[in-house]
Backbone as XML, in Angstrom:
<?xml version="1.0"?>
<chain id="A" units="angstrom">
  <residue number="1" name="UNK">
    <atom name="N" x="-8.222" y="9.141" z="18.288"/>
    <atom name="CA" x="-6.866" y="8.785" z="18.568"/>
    <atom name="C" x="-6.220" y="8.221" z="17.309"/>
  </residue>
  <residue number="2" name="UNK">
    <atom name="N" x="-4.899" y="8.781" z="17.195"/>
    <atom name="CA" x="-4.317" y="8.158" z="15.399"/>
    <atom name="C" x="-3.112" y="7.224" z="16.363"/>
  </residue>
  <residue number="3" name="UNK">
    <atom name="N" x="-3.231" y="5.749" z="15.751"/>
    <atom name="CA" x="-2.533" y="4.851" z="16.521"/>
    <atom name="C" x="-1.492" y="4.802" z="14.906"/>
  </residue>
  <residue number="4" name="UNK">
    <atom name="N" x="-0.027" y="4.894" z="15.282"/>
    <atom name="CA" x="0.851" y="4.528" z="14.173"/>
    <atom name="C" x="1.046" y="2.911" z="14.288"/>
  </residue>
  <residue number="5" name="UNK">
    <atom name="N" x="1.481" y="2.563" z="13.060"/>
    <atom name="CA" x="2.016" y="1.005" z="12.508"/>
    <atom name="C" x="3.473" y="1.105" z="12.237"/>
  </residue>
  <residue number="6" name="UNK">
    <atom name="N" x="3.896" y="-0.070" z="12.998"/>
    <atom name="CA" x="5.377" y="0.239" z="12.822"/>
    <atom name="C" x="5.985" y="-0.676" z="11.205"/>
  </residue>
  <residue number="7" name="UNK">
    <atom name="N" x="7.445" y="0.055" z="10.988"/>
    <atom name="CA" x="7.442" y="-0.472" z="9.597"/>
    <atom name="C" x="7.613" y="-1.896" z="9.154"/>
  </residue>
  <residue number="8" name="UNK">
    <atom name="N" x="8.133" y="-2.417" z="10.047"/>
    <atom name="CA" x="8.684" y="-3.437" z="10.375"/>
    <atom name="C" x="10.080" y="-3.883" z="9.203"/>
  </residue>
  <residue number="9" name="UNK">
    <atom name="N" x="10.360" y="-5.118" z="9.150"/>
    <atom name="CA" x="11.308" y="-5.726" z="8.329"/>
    <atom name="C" x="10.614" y="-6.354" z="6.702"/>
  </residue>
  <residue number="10" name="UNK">
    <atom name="N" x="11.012" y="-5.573" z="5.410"/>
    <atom name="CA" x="10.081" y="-6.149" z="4.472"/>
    <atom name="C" x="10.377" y="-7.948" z="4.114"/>
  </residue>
  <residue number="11" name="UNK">
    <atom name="N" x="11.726" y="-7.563" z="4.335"/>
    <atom name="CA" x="12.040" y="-9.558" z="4.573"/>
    <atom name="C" x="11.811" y="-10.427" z="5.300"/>
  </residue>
  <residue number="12" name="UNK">
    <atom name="N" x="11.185" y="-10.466" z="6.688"/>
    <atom name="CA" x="10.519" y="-10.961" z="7.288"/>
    <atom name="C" x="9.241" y="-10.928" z="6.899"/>
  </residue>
  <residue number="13" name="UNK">
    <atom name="N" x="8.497" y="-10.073" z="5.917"/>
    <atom name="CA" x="7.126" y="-10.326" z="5.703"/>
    <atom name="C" x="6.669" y="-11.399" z="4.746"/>
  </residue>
  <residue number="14" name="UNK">
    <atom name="N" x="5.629" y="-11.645" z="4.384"/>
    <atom name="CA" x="5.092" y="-13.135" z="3.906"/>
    <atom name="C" x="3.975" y="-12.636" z="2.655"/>
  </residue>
  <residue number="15" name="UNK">
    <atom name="N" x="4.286" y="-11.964" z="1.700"/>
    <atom name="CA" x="3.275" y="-11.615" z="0.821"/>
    <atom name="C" x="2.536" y="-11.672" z="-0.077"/>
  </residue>
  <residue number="16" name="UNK">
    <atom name="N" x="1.283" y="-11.991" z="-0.491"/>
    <atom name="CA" x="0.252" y="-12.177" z="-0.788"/>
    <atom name="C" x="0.185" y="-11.441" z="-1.839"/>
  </residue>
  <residue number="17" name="UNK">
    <atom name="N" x="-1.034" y="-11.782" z="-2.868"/>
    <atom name="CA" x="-2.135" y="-10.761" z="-3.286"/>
    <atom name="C" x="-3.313" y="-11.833" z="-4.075"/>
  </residue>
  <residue number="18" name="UNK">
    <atom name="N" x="-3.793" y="-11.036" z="-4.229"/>
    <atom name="CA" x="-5.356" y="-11.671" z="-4.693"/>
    <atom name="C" x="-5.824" y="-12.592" z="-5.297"/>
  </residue>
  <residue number="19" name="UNK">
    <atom name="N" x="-6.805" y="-13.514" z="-4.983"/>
    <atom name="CA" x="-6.070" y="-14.652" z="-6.352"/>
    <atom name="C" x="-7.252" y="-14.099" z="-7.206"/>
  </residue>
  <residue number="20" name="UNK">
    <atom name="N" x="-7.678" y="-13.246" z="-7.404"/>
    <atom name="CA" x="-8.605" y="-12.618" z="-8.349"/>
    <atom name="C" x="-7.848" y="-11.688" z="-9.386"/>
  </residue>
  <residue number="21" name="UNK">
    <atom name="N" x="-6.533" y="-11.592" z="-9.131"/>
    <atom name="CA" x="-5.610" y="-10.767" z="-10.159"/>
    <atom name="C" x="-5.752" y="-11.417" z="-11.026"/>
  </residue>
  <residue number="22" name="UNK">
    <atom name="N" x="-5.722" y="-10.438" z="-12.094"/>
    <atom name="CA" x="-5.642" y="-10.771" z="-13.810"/>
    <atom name="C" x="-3.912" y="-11.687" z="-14.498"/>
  </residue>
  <residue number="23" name="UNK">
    <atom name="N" x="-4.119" y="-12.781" z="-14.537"/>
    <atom name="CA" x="-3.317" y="-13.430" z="-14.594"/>
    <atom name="C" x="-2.314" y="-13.678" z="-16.059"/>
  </residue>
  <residue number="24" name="UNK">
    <atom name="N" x="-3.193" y="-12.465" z="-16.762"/>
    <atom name="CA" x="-2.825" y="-12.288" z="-17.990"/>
    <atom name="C" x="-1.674" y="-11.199" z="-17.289"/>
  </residue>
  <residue number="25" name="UNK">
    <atom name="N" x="-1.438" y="-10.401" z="-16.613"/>
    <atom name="CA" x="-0.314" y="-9.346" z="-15.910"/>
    <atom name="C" x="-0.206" y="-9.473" z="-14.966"/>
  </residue>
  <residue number="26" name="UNK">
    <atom name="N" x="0.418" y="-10.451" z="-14.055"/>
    <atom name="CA" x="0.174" y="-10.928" z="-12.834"/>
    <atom name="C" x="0.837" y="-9.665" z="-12.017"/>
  </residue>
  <residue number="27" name="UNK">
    <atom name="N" x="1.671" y="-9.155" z="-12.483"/>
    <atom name="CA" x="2.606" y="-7.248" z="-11.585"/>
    <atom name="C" x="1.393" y="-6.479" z="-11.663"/>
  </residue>
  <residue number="28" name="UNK">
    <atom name="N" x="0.153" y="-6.559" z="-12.521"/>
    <atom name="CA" x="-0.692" y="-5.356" z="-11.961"/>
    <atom name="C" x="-1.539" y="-5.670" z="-10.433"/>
  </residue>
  <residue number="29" name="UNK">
    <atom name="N" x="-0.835" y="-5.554" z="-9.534"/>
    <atom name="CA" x="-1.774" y="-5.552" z="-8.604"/>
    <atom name="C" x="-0.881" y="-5.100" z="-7.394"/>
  </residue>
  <residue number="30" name="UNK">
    <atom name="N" x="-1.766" y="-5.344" z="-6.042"/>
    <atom name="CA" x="-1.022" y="-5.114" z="-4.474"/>
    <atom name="C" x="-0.830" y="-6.112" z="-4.155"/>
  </residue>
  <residue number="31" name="UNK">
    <atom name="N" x="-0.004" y="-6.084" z="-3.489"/>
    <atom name="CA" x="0.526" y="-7.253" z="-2.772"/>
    <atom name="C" x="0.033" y="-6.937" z="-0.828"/>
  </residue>
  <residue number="32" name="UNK">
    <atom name="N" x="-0.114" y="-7.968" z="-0.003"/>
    <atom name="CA" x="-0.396" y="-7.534" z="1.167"/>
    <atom name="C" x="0.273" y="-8.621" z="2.101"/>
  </residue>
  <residue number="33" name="UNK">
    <atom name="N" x="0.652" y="-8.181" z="3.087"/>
    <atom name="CA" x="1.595" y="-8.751" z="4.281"/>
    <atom name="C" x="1.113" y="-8.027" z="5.734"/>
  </residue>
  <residue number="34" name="UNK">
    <atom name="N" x="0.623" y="-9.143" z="6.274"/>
    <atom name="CA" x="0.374" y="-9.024" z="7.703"/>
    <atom name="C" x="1.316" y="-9.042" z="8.319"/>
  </residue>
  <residue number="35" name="UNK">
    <atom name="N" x="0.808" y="-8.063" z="9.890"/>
    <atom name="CA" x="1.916" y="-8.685" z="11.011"/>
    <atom name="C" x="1.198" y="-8.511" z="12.330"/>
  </residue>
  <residue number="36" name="UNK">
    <atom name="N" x="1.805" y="-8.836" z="13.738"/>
    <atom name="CA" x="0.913" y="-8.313" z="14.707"/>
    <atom name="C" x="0.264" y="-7.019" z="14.923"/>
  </residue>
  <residue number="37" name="UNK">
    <atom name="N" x="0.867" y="-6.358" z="14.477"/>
    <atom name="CA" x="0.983" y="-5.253" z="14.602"/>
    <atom name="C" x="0.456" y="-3.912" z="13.239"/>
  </residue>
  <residue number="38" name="UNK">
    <atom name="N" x="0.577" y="-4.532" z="12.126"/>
    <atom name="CA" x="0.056" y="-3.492" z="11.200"/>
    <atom name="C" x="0.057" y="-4.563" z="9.521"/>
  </residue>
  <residue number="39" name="UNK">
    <atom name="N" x="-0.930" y="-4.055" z="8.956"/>
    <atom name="CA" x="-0.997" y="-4.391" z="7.277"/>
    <atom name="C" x="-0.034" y="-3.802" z="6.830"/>
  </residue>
  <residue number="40" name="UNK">
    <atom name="N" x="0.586" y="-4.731" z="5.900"/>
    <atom name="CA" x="1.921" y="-3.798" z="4.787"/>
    <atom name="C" x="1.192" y="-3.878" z="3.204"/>
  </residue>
  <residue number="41" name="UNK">
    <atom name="N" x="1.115" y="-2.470" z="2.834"/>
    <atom name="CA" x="0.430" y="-2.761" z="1.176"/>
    <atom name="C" x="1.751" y="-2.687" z="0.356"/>
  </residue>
  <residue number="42" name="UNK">
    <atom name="N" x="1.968" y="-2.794" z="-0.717"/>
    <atom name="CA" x="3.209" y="-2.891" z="-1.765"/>
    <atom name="C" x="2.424" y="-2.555" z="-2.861"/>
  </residue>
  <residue number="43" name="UNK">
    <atom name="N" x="2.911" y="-2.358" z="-4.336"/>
    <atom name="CA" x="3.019" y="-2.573" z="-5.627"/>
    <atom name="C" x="3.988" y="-3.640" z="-5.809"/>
  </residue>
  <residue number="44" name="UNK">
    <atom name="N" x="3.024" y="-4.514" z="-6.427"/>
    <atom name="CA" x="3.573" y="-5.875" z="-7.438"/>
    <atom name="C" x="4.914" y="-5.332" z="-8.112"/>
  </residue>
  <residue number="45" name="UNK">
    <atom name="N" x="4.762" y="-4.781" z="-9.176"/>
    <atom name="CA" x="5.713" y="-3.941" z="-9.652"/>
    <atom name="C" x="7.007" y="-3.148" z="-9.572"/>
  </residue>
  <residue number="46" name="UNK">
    <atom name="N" x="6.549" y="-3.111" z="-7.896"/>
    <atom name="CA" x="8.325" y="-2.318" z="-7.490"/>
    <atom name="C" x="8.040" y="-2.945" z="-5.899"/>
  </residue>
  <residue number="47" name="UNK">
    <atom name="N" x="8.206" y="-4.286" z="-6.037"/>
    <atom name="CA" x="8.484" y="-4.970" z="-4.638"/>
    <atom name="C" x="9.459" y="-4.411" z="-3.833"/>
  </residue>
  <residue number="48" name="UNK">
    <atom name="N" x="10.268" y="-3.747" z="-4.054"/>
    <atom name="CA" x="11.326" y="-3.211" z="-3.204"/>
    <atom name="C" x="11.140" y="-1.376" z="-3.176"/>
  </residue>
  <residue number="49" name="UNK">
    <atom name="N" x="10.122" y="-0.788" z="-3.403"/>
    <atom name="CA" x="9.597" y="0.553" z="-3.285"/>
    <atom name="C" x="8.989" y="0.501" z="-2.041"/>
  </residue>
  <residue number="50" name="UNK">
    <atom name="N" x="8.481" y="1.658" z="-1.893"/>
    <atom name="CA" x="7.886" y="2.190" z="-1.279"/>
    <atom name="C" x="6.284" y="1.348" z="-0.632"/>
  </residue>
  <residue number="51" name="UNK">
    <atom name="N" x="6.064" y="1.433" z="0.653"/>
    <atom name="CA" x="4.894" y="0.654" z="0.630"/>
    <atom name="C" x="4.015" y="1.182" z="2.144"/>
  </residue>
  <residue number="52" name="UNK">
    <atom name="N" x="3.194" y="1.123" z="2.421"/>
    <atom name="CA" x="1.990" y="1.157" z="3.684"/>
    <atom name="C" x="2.316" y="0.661" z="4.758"/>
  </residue>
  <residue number="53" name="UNK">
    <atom name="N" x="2.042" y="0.757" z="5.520"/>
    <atom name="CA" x="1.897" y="0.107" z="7.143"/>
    <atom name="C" x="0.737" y="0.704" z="7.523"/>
  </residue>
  <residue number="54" name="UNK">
    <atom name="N" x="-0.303" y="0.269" z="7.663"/>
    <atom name="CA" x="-1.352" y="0.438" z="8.556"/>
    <atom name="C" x="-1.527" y="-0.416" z="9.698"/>
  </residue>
  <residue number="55" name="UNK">
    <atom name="N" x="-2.459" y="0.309" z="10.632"/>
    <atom name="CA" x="-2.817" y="-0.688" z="11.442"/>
    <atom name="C" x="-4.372" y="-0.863" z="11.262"/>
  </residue>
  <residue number="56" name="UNK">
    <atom name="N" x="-4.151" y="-2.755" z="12.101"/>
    <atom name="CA" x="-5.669" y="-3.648" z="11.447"/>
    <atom name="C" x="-6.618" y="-2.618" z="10.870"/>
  </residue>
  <residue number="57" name="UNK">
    <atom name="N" x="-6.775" y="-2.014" z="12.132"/>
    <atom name="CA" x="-8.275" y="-1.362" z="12.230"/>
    <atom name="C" x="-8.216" y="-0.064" z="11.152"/>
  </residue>
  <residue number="58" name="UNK">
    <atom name="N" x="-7.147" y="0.598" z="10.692"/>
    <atom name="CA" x="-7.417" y="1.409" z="9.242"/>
    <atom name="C" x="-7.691" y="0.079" z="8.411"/>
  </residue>
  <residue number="59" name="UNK">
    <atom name="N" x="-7.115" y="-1.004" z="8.407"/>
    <atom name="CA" x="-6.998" y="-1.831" z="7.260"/>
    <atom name="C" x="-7.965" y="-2.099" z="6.815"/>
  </residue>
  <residue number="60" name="UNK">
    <atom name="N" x="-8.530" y="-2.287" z="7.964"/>
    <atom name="CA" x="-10.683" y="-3.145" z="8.074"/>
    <atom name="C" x="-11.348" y="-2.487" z="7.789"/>
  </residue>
  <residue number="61" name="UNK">
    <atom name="N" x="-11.133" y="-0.741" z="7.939"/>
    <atom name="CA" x="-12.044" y="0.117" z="7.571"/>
    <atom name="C" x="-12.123" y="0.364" z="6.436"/>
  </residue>
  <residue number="62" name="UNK">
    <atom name="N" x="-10.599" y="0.161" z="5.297"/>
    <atom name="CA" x="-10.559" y="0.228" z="4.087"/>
    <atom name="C" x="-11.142" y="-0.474" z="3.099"/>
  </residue>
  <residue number="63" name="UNK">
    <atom name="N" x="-10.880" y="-1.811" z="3.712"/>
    <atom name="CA" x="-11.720" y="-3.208" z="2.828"/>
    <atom name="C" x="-13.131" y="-2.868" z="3.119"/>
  </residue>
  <residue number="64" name="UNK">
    <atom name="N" x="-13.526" y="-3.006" z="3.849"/>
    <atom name="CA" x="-14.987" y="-2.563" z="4.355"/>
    <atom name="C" x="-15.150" y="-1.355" z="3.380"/>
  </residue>
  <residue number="65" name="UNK">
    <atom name="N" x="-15.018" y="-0.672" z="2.913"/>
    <atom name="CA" x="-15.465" y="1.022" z="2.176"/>
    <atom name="C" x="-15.372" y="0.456" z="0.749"/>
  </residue>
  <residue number="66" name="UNK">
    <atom name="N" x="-13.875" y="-0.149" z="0.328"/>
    <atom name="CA" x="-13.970" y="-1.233" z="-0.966"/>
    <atom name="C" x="-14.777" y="-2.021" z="-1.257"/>
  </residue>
  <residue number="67" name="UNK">
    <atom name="N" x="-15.472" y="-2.483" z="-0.471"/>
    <atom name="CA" x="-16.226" y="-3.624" z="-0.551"/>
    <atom name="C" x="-17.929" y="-3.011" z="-0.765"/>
  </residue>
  <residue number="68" name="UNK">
    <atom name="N" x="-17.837" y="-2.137" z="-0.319"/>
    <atom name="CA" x="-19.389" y="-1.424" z="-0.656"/>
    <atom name="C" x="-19.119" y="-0.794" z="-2.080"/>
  </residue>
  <residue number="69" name="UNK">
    <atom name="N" x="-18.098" y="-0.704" z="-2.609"/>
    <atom name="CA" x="-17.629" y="0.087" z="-4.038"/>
    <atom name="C" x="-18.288" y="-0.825" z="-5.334"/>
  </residue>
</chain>
């Protein structure tokens, strides 16, 4: 079953990223924003581009596959 994530509002979101980013270029990285309903990924770089909506469970499966990398 493919469950969609809705897009939601990017101004209502609350966003994050890693505190393991290289702080010497703090724009190289993702940024990430939860919601009930789905993960939002971004580029640091063009905060107002284009960006992801997944839901949890793609999200978990992704970190999980990263994380064995």
């Amino acid at each position: 079953m493919i469950q969609k994530a809705t897009a939601g509002n990017a101004a209502e979101l609350h966003w994050f990223k890693s505190s393991y980013s290289d702080s010497s270029n703090p724009n190289d990285c993702v940024e990430v924003a939860t919601a009930p309903d789905a993960v939002h990924v971004r580029d640091s770089k063009n905060p107002h581009g284009p960006r992801l909506a997944l839901v949890p469970a793609a999200w978990a499966g992704f970190v999980a596959y990263a994380a064995r990398r």
